[in-house]
N, C-alpha and C positions, 0 to 999 in steps of 0.2 A: 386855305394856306397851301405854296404849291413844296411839294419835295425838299429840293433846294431851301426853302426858308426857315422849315420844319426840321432840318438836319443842320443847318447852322444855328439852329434856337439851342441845339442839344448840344454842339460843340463850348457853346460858349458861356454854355450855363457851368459849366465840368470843370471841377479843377485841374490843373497840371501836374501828373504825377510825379512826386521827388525820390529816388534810389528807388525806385519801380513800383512799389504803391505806398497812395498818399490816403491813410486812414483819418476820417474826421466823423465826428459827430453830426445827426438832422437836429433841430430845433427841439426832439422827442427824447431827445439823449441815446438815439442807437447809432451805432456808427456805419458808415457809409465806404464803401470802395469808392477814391474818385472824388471822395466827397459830395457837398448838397442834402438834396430830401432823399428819405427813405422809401421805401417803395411803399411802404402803408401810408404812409400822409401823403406820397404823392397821390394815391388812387382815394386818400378823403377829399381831396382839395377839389378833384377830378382833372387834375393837370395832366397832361400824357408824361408818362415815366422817360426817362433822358434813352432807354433802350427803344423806343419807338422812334426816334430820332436818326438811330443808328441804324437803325434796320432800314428806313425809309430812304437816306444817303445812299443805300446800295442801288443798283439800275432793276434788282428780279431779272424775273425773264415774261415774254408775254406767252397766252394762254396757246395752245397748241391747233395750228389753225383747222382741223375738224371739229377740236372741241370750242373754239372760238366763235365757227360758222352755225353752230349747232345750237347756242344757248344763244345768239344773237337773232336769230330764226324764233325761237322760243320766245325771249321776251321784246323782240323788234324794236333793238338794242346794238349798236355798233361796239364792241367790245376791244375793236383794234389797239385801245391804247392802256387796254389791261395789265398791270404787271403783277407777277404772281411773285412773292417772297418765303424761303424756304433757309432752312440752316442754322446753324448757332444762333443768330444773331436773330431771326425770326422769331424762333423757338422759347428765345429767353423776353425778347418782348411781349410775346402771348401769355405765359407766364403771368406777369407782370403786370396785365392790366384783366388776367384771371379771366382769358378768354381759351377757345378752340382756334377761333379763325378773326380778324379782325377787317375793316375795311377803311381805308384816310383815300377820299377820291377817284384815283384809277387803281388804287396799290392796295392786292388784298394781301393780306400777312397770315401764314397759316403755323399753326403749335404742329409738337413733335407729333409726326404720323398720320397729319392729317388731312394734307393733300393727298385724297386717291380716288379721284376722279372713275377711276374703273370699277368703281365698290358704290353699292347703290350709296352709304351713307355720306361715302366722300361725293358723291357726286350730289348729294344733295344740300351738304354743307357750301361748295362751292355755288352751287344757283342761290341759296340762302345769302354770299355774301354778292354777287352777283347783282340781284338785289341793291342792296348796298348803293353798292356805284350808281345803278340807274337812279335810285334815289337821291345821291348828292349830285348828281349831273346837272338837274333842275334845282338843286336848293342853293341857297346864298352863302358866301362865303365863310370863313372859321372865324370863330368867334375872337373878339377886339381880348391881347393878353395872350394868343397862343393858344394852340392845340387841346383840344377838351375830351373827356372819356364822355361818349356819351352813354347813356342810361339804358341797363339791359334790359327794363320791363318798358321800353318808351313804346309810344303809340309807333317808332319805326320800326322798333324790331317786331311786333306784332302785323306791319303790313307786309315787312321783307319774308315772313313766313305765310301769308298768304299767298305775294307773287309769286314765291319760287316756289309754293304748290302748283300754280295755276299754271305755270311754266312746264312741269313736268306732267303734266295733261295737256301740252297743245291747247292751252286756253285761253281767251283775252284776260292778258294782266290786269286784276281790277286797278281803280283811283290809284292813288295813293300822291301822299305831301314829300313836298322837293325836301329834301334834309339836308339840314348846314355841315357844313366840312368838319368833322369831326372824327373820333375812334367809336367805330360803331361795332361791337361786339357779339359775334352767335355763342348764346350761350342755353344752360340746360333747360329741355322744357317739361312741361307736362301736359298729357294728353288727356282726359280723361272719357274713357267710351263707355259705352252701355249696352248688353244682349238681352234678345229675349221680346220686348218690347214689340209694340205698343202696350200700355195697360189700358183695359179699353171700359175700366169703371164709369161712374157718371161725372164730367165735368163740373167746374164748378163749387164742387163741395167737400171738400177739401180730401175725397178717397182714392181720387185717379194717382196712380204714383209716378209716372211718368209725367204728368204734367205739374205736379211737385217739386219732379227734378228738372222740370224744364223754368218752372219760375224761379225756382234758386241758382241756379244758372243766370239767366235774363239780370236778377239782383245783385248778382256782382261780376254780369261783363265778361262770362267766360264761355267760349265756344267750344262744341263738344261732337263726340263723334255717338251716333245709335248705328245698331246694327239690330235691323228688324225682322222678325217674320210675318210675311205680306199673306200668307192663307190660311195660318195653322187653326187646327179647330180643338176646341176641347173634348176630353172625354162622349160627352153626349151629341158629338156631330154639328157644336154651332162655331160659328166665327168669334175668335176670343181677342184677337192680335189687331196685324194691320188689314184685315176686313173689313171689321166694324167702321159702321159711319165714327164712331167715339175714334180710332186709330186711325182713320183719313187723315180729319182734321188736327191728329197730335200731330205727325209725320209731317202734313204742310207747315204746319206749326214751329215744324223744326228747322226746314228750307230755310222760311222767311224769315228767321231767327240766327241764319247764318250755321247753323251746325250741318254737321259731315255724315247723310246718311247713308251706308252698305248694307248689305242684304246679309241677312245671318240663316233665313231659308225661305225658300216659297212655295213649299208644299203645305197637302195637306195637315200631318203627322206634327205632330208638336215634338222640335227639337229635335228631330232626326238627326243624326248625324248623317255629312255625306257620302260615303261610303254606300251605305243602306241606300239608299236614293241611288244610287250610280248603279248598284249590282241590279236593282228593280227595274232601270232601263228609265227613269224618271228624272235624273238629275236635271239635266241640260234643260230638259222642258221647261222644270220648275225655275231653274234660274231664269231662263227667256222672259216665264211672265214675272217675275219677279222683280226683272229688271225693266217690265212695261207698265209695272205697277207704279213703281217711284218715277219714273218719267211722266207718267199720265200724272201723277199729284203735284209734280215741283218742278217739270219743262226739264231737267235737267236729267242724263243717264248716270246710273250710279256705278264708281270706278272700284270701290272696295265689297269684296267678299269676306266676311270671317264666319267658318264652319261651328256648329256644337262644337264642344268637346276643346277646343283649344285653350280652358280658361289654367290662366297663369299667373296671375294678381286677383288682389281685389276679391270678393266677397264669394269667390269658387262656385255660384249658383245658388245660395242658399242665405235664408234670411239670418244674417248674424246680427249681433248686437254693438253699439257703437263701440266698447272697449276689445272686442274680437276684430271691428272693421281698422280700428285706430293700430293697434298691435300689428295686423299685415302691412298696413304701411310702411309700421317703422321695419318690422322684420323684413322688406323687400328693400328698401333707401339701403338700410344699412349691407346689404348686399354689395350695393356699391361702394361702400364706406369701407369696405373691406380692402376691395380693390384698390382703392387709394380714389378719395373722391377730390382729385388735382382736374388741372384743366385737360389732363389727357385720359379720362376716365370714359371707359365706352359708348358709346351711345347718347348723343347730347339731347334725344329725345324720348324720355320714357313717357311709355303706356301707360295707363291702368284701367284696367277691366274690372267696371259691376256690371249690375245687371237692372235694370230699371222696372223690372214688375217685380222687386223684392219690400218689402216692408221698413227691413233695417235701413237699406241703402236709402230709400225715401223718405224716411224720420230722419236721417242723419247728414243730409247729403251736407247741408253746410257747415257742418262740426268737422266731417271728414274733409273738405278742401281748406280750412282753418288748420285741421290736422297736417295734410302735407303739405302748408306752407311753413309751419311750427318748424317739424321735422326738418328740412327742407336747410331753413337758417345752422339749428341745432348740430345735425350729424357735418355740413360742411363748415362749420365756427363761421356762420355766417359769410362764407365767399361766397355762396350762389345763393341767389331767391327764387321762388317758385313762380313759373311764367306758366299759363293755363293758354294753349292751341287746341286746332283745331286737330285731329291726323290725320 
């Protein structure tokens, strides 16, 4: 549906206000500015709210031609007929359909603050919606009745977060399905990584813990990020990690499974922070082969580094138990909940750091993503759900 039809849908839906506003009740008995549907039944029915209407009527402006020439390069992608929307009217329709940034065609609609393209996260949000477009450019038209919200956990928004990774690695955009014309929403995600790893037990039977959490994973479809050490040895001088013929085979395991491997170290010294490695004149080395480690196992060179010592979620390094692992969830959500967890709440993509050679975190791993999808509904009264990416 183009512009033009999408803003006469909303003009004519609206009542005409009498002595300057015309107070009426939705169907749900709340009352309405303007009259019509409320903004909750509008977003149950999935009809685009009559502010999407309004916002889409205006002309934007298009993308800034550096930054036009630049993501059009990225994902080989003609972007000339972008129109970016910003302001009251933008702001209050973002809102509304309880997103960050949204995308109807050529028109991305961005909430308060969130075009900033010069800010890694604005600019990742923008390839994110970016995204978007290339995907409705090959899909078929809006759906017969008008304008539709589409669905924040759909199989598109899990591919527009893959292209507009692969985008910001100079990478070929993988596949992905043409999507119909509709409000396609960036909304919050979560990541969930893993340090320390490989555990290089015996496969098979049911002690390896990393491959525990790598089948609970696989069981419900969610891509994940490891961050390994490729040489560490144990106490008595043997290969305990990614060494082992046992952590080869996890690590490929993980590629081919679609998960996001970085290097967490590649010396010998178990868990070294890098610091220590740096002053000893070894750092760099160990990263080199580190990084010729996971290229030699999965063809692919690995783009993320996270050092010891950074942990900030999740199970701090140590084996906890589920009701300690479930408890830092909620004590870190509600972090945000503090904040005010609206559509302008920072960071539309949170972390979370375990660690995959721990015991708790591998007995529990899928009570703990039950947990912060619980969490998830609970602290935002259900506006947001938990979407599982890759980072």
């Amino acid at each position: 549906m183009n512009r033009e039809a999408i803003a006469q849908q909303g003009r004519t839906s609206a009542a005409s206000p009498t002595n300057g506003l015309l107070q009426r009740k939705c169907a749900c008995g709340a009352h309405t500015s303007g009259g019509g549907t409320c903004a909750s039944c509008t977003k149950a029915s999935g009809d685009a709210p009559e502010s999407v209407a309004r916002t889409l009527d205006g002309s934007g402006r298009p993308l800034d031609s550096g930054l036009r020439d630049d993501m059009g390069s990225r994902f080989g992608h003609d972007f000339t007929g972008v129109r970016v929307h910003q302001g009251a009217d933008a702001e209050r329709s973002a809102r509304d359909v309880d997103a960050l940034a949204y995308t109807v065609g050529k028109d991305v609609v961005f909430g308060a603050g969130q075009y900033a393209p010069a800010t890694n996260s604005g600019r990742s949000l923008l390839a994110h919606e970016l995204a978007h477009v290339v995907q409705q450019s090959g899909g078929p038209a809006a759906a017969a009745g008008g304008l539709k919200l589409g669905a924040a956990d759909s199989i598109h928004e899990r591919q527009a977060d893959e292209m507009s990774r692969a985008a910001a690695g100079h990478k070929p955009i993988p596949s992905h399905a043409g999507a119909r014309t509709e409000i396609m929403r960036a909304d919050r995600s979560f990541s969930l990584t893993f340090d320390d790893g490989p555990h290089a037990a015996t496969l098979n039977k049911g002690t390896n813990r990393t491959e525990k959490i790598l089948d609970a994973l696989k069981s419900k479809g969610i891509k994940a990020g490891f961050f390994i050490q490729t040489a560490a040895l144990d106490e008595e001088g043997h290969e305990f990690r990614g060494g082992t013929p046992v952590g080869k085979i996890l690590v490929k395991r993980m590629a081919d499974e679609g998960h996001k491997i970085g290097i967490h170290t590649g010396g010998k010294a178990d868990h070294e922070d890098h610091p220590v490695a740096q002053k000893a004149g070894r750092l760099e080395g160990e990263l080199t082969d580190a990084k010729a480690y996971v290229k030699n196992i999965t063809g692919s060179d690995p783009t993320y580094v996270r050092p010891p010592l950074w942990d900030m979620d999740g199970d701090q390094g140590q084996n906890k138990s589920l009701a300690v692992l479930k408890k830092r969830i909620k004590s870190e959500m509600l972090k945000v909940q503090k904040r005010g967890w609206t559509t302008t709440t920072p960071s539309p993509s949170i972390v979370v750091l375990y660690h995959d050679v721990q015991k708790g975190t591998a007995d529990n791993i899928d009570a703990i993503i039950d947990g912060i999808k619980t969490t998830t509904e609970k602290i935002s009264d259900k506006k947001d759900k938990a979407v599982f990416v890759a980072p």
